[in-house]
C-alpha positions as CSV (number, residue, x, y, z in Angstrom):
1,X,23.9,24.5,-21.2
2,X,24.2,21.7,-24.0
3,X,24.1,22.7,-27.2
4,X,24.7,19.7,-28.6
5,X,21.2,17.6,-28.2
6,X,22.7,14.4,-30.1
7,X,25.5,14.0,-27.2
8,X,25.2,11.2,-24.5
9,X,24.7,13.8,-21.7
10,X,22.0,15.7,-23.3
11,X,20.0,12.8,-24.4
12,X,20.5,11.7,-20.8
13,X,19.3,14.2,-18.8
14,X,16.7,14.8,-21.0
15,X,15.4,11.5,-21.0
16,X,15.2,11.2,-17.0
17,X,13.6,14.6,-17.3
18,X,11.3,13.4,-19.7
19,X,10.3,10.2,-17.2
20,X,10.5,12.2,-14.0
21,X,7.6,14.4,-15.3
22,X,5.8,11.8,-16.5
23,X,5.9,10.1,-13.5
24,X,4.5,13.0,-11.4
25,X,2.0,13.3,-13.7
26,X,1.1,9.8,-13.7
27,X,1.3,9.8,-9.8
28,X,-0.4,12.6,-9.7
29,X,-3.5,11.3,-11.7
30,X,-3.5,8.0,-9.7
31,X,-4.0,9.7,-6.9
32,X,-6.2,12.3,-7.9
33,X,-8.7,9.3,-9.6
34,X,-8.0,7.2,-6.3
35,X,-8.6,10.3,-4.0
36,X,-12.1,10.9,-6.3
37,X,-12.9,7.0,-6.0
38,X,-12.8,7.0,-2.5
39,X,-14.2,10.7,-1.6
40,X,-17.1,9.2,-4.0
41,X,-17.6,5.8,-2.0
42,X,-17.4,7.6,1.1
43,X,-20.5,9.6,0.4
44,X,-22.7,6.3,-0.5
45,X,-24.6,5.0,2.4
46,X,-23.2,2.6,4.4
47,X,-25.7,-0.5,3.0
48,X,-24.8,-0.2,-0.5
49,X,-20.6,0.3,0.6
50,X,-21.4,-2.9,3.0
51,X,-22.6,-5.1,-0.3
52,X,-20.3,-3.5,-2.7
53,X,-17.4,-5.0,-0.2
Protein backbone atom coordinates (compact mmCIF):
# COMPACT_ATOMS: atom_id res chain seq x y z
CA UNK A 1 0.00 0.00 0.00
CA UNK A 2 1.32 3.64 -0.51
CA UNK A 3 0.27 5.95 1.71
CA UNK A 4 2.12 8.56 0.57
CA UNK A 5 0.37 9.68 -2.92
CA UNK A 6 3.02 12.61 -3.53
CA UNK A 7 5.98 9.90 -3.73
CA UNK A 8 7.50 8.95 -7.30
CA UNK A 9 6.07 5.33 -6.99
CA UNK A 10 2.59 6.29 -6.24
CA UNK A 11 2.35 8.87 -8.84
CA UNK A 12 3.80 6.24 -11.05
CA UNK A 13 1.72 3.46 -10.80
CA UNK A 14 -1.07 5.50 -10.73
CA UNK A 15 -0.49 7.25 -13.72
CA UNK A 16 0.02 4.04 -15.97
CA UNK A 17 -3.12 2.93 -14.22
CA UNK A 18 -4.81 5.92 -15.04
CA UNK A 19 -3.59 5.44 -19.04
CA UNK A 20 -4.09 1.64 -19.06
CA UNK A 21 -7.84 2.15 -18.38
CA UNK A 22 -8.20 4.78 -20.56
CA UNK A 23 -6.82 2.92 -23.09
CA UNK A 24 -9.21 -0.05 -22.82
CA UNK A 25 -11.83 2.20 -22.72
CA UNK A 26 -10.76 4.02 -25.73
CA UNK A 27 -10.09 0.55 -27.47
CA UNK A 28 -12.99 -0.55 -26.42
CA UNK A 29 -15.20 2.29 -27.98
CA UNK A 30 -13.25 2.11 -31.23
CA UNK A 31 -14.12 -1.07 -31.64
CA UNK A 32 -17.48 -1.09 -30.41
CA UNK A 33 -18.29 2.20 -33.02
CA UNK A 34 -16.22 0.25 -35.73
CA UNK A 35 -18.03 -3.14 -34.98
CA UNK A 36 -21.49 -0.90 -35.23
CA UNK A 37 -20.25 0.85 -38.51
CA UNK A 38 -19.60 -2.21 -40.17
CA UNK A 39 -22.58 -4.52 -38.65
CA UNK A 40 -24.66 -1.28 -40.04
CA UNK A 41 -23.01 -1.27 -43.71
CA UNK A 42 -23.36 -4.95 -43.81
CA UNK A 43 -27.15 -4.70 -43.64
CA UNK A 44 -27.42 -2.07 -46.62
CA UNK A 45 -27.96 -3.68 -49.92
CA UNK A 46 -25.31 -4.45 -51.97
CA UNK A 47 -25.96 -1.37 -54.75
CA UNK A 48 -25.81 1.34 -52.39
CA UNK A 49 -22.36 -0.53 -50.44
CA UNK A 50 -21.07 -0.92 -54.26
CA UNK A 51 -21.43 3.14 -54.83
CA UNK A 52 -20.63 4.11 -51.40
CA UNK A 53 -17.02 2.26 -52.17
Amino acid sequence: MCYLILSFKCRKLAGWLAGWLAGLLAGWLAGWLAGGLAGWLAGWPTKTLSTTL
